[in-house]
C-alpha positions as CSV (number, residue, x, y, z in Angstrom):
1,X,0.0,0.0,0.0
2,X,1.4,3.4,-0.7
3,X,2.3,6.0,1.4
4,X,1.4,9.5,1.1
5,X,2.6,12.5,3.3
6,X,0.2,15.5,4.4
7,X,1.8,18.7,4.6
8,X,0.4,22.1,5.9
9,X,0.8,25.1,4.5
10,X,-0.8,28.6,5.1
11,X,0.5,32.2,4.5
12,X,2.4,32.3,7.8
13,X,3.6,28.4,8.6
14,X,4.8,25.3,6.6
15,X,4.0,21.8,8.7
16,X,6.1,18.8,7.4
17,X,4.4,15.3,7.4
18,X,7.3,13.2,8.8
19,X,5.3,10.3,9.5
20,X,2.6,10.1,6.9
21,X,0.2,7.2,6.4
22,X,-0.3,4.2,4.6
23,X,-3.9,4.5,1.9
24,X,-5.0,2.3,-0.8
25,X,-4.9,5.2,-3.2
26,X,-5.1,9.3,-4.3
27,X,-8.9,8.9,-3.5
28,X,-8.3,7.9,-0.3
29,X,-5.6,10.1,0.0
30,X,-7.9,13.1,-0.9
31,X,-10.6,11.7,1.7
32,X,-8.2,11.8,4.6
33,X,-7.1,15.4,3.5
34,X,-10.3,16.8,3.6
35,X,-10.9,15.3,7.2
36,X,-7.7,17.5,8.0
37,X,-8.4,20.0,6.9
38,X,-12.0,20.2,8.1
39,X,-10.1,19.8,11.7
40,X,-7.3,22.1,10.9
41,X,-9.7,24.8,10.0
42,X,-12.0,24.0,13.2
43,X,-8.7,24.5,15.3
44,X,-8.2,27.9,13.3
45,X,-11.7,29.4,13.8
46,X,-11.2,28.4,17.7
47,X,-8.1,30.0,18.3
48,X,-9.8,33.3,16.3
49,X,-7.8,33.1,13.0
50,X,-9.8,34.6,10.2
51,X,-12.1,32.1,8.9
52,X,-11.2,33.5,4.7
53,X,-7.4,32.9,5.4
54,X,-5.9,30.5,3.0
55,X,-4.9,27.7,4.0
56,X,-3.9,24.1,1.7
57,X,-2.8,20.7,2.3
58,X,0.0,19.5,-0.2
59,X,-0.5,15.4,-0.8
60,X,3.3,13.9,-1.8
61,X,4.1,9.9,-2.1
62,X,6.9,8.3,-0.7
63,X,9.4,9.9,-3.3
64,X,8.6,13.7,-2.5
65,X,6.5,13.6,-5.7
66,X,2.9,16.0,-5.1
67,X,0.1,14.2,-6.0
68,X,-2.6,16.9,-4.9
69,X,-2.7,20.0,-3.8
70,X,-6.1,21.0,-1.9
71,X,-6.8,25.0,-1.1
72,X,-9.6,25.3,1.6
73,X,-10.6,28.3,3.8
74,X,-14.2,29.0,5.4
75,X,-16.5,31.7,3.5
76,X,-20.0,32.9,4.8
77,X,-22.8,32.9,3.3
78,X,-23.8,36.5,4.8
79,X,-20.6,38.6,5.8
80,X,-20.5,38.1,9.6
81,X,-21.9,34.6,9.7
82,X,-20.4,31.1,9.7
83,X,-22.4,28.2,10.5
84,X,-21.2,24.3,10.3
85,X,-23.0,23.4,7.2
86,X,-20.2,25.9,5.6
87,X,-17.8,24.2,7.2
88,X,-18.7,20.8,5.6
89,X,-18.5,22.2,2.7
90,X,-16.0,19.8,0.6
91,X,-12.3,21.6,-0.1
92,X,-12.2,23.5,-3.4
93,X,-9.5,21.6,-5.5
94,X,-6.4,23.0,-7.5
């Protein structure tokens, strides 16, 4: 089974995947990286980071190579407002 690596990246920080994680394929991969960053952006919005702020998770396999690249930030509907059914929203790919 391959292994792909989830690394974090927004305007300010880069987080390295060291450890990564063993998935039967890109789809999967693409799964798991929408559950992180679904979590990452929860842990954003609690800490007060702007909920618009960009924010992407870069998928690579075991030789460095990216496989996907997945942009995701929160956006309200009505400025001001941000409910959960946003935040389920899936990622917008690029």
């Amino acid at each position: 089974m391959p292994r792909f690596f989830f690394h974090y990246r927004t305007d300010d920080d880069f987080v390295v995947d060291e450890i990564g994680q063993d998935l039967p394929d890109v789809e999967a991969a693409h799964e798991q990286a929408a559950d992180i960053g679904r979590t990452m952006l929860s842990r954003a919005l609690e800490n007060g980071e702007k909920p618009n702020a960009a924010r992407c998770i870069e998928i690579v396999d075991e030789e460095g190579v990216e496989v996907l690249y997945i942009v995701f930030w929160a956006s309200a509907s009505k400025p001001g407002t941000l409910d959960a059914e946003e935040l389920l929203k899936p990622p917008t790919l690029h």
